[in-house]
C-alpha positions in Angstrom: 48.5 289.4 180.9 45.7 289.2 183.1 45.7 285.4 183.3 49.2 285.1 184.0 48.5 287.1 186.7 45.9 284.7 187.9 48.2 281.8 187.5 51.3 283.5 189.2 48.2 284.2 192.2 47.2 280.7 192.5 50.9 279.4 192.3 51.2 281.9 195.3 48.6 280.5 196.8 49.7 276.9 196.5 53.1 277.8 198.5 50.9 279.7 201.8 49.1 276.8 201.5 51.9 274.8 201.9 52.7 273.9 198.0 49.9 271.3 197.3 51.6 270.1 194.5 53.3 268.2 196.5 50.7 265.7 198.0 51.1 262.1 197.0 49.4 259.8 194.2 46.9 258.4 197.3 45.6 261.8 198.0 45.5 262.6 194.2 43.3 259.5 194.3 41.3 260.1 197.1 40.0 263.6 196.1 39.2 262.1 193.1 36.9 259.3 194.6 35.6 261.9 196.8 34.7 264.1 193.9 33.6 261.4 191.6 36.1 262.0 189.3 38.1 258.8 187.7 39.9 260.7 185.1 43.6 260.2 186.0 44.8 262.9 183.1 45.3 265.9 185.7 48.6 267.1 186.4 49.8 267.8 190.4 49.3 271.3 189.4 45.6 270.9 187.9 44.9 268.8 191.5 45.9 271.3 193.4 43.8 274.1 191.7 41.0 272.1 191.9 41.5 271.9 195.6 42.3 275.7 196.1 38.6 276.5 193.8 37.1 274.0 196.1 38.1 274.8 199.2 39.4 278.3 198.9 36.6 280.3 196.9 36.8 283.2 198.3 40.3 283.7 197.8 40.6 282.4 194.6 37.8 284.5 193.4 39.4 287.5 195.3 42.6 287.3 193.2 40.7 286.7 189.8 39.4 289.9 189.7 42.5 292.0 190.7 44.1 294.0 187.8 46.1 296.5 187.3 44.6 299.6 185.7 45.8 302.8 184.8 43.7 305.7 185.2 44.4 308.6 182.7 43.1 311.8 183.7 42.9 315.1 181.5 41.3 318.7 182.2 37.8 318.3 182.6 35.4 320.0 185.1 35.1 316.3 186.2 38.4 315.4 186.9 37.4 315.4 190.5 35.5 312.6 190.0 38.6 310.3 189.5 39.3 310.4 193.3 35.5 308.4 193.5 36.7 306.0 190.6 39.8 305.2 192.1 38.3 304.3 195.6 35.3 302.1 194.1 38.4 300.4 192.1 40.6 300.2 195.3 38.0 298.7 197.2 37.1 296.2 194.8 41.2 294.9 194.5 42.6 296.4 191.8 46.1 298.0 191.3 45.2 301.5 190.1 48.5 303.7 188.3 47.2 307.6 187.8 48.4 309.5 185.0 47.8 313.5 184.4 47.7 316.0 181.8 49.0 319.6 183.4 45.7 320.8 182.7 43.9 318.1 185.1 45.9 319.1 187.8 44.4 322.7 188.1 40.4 320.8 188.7 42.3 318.2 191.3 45.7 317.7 193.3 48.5 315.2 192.5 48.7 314.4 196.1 44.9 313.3 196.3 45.2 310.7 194.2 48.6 309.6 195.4 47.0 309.0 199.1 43.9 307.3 197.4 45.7 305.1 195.0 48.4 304.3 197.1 50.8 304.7 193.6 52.8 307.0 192.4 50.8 309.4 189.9 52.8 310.7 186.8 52.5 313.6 185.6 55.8 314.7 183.2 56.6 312.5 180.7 60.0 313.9 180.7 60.5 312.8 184.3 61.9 309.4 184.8 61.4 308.2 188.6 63.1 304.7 188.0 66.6 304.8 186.7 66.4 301.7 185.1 63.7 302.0 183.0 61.6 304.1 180.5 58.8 305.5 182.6 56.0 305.9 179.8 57.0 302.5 178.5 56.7 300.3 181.9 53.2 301.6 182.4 52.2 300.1 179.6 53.9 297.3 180.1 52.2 297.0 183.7 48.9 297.6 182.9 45.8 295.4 182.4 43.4 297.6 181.4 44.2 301.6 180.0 41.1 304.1 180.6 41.3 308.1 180.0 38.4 309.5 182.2 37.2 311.7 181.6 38.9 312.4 178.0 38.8 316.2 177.0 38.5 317.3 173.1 42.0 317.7 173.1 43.2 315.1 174.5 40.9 313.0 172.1 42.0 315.0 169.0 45.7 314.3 170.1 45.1 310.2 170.5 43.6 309.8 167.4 46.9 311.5 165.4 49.1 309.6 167.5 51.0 312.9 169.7 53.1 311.7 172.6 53.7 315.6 173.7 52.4 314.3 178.0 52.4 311.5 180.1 48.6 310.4 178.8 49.4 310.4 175.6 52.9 309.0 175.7 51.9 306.0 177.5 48.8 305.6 175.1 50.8 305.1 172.3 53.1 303.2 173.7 50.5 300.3 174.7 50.7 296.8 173.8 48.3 296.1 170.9 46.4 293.4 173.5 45.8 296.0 176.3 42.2 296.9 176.4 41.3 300.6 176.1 38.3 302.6 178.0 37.5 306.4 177.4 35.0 308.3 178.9 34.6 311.9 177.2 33.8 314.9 179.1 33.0 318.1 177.3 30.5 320.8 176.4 27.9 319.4 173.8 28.7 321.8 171.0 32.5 320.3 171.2 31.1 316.8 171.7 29.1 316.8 168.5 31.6 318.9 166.7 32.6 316.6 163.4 36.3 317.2 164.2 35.6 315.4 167.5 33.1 312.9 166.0 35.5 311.8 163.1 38.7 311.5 166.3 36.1 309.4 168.1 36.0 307.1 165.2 39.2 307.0 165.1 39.9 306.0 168.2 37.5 302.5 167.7 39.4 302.1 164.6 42.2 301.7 167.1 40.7 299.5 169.0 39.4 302.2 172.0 36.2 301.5 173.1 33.7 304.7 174.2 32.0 305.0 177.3 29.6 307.8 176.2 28.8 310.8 177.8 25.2 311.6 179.3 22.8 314.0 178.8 22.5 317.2 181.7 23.4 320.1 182.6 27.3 321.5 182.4 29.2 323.0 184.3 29.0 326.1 181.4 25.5 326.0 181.6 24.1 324.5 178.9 21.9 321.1 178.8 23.1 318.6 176.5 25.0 315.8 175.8 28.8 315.9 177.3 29.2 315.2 180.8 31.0 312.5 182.3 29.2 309.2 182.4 28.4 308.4 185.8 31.0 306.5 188.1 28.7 303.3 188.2 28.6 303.2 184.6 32.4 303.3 183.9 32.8 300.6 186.9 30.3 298.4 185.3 32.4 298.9 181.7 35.5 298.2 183.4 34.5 295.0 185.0 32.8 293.8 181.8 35.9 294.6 180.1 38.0 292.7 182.4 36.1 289.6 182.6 36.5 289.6 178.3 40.1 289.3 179.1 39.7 286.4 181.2 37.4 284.0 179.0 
C-alpha cells in the first residue's frame, strides 16, 4: 500500500511539474547522453522518474516517507504521551488516525489529539461518522502501519482472543493481513510478567504483531521494574524501521 502511495506521489508530482512524460524522444535521448546512459529500454514514465529523483530530491524523498499510521491508544498512565508521538510523527509527514479505548480518555482528552493530529479520533465503534462506509473497516483499509501505544493488559489479553467489543480492537481485527503491526505495552511489572500476559504476548507475534518492549523504572504505582512505556524515541525509531521494510 505504501508503494502505491509513492507511485500515486510521484505521478502527482509529474503533472505540477508539468507531466514530464510528455517530453519528446530527443530529450529522452539527451538525458540519456548526459547521464551516460545508452540503454533505450525505459518507458516515458521511468524517464521522468529518473528526472524527478535527479532533480527533485528533496521532494521525492519528502513524499517516500509519508504514511499513514493509526495510532491506538488504551488506558495507561502514559497515554499522555501519545500527544508527543503524534507531533514527532506529524512533523516528520505522516498521516496519523487516533483511536481510543473509553478508558484512555480519562489519562488524556479527545480534543487534544484531534488539534494535534489534525484527524478525526474515534472513539465508539458503534458510531459511524461517514454514511457511506463502515467506520472500523476504512481505517484499516487506510492505514499503512497499525500501532497500539501504549497497550494495557487488557487490551492485550483482548487482541490476542480476537474481541472486537471498542474501536481498538475492532479495527485490529479487521486489518488487512499485509498491514504491519507495532505495540508498545505499558503496565505495572507484576502484570507485565504475569504468564497470562506473557502467553497473550506470544500470541500476538504469532499474529504477526511485533513488540516494542517496555523499559525498566519506576511506575507510576511505585514500584521499579519492568513495564513502563518505551520511550518516544524508541517507538519512532521502530516505526520508521518498520516502514522502510515496507518499501524494499
Amino acid at each position: 500500500m505504501l508503494l502505491e502511495k509513492v507511485l500515486i506521489g510521484i505521478e502527482q508530482t509529474l503533472l505540477l511539474l508539468n507531466d514530464l512524460t510528455q517530453i519528446n524522444s530527443e530529450q529522452h535521448t539527451a538525458y540519456l547522453v548526459e547521464k551516460n546512459d545508452y540503454q533505450t529500454a525505459y518507458s516515458k514514465q521511468e524517464i521522468a522518474e529518473l528526472i524527478i529523483k535527479e532533480k527533485f530530491k528533496d521532494l521525492f524523498l519528502e513524499r517516500k516517507v509519508m504514511a499513514h499510521i493509526t495510532l491506538a491508544i488504551t488506558g495507561s498512565i502514559a497515554s499522555y504521551k501519545a500527544a508527543d508521538l503524534i507531533s514527532s510523527l506529524k512533523k516528520q509527514g505522516h498521516s496519523v488516525s487516533v483511536l481510543m479505548t473509553k478508558a484512555a480518555t480519562d489519562f488524556i482528552q479527545p480534543l487534544t489529539l484531534q488539534v494535534l493530529s489534525q484527524n478525526l479520533v474515534h472513539l465508539d465503534v458503534m458510531q459511524e461518522p461517514y454514511p457511506d462506509q463502515v467506520n472500523h473497516i476504512e481505517r484499516g483499509k487506510e492505514t499503512d502501519l497499525f500501532i497500539v501505544a501504549p497497550a494495557t493488559a487488557n487490551t492485550i489479553a483482548k487482541l490476542a482472543h480476537g474481541f472486537a467489543d471498542n474501536m481498538v480492537t475492532s479495527t485490529a481485527l479487521a486489518l488487512p493481513d499485509n498491514i504491519p503491526k507495532l505495540l508498545a505495552p505499558a503496565m505495572n511489572t507484576k502484570m507485565f510478567t504475569h504468564p497470562a500476559t506473557q502467553a497473550n504476548l506470544k500470541t500476538l507475534k504469532s499474529y504477526g504483531y511485533e513488540i516494542i518492549s517496555p523499559k525498566e523504572s519506576l511506575l507510576a504505582c511505585g514500584d521499579f521494574g519492568r513495564g513502563a512505556l518505551a520511550d518516544l524515541e524508541i517507538i519512532i525509531e521502530r516505526i520508521k524501521e518498520t516502514l522502510n521494510e515496507q518499501t524494499l
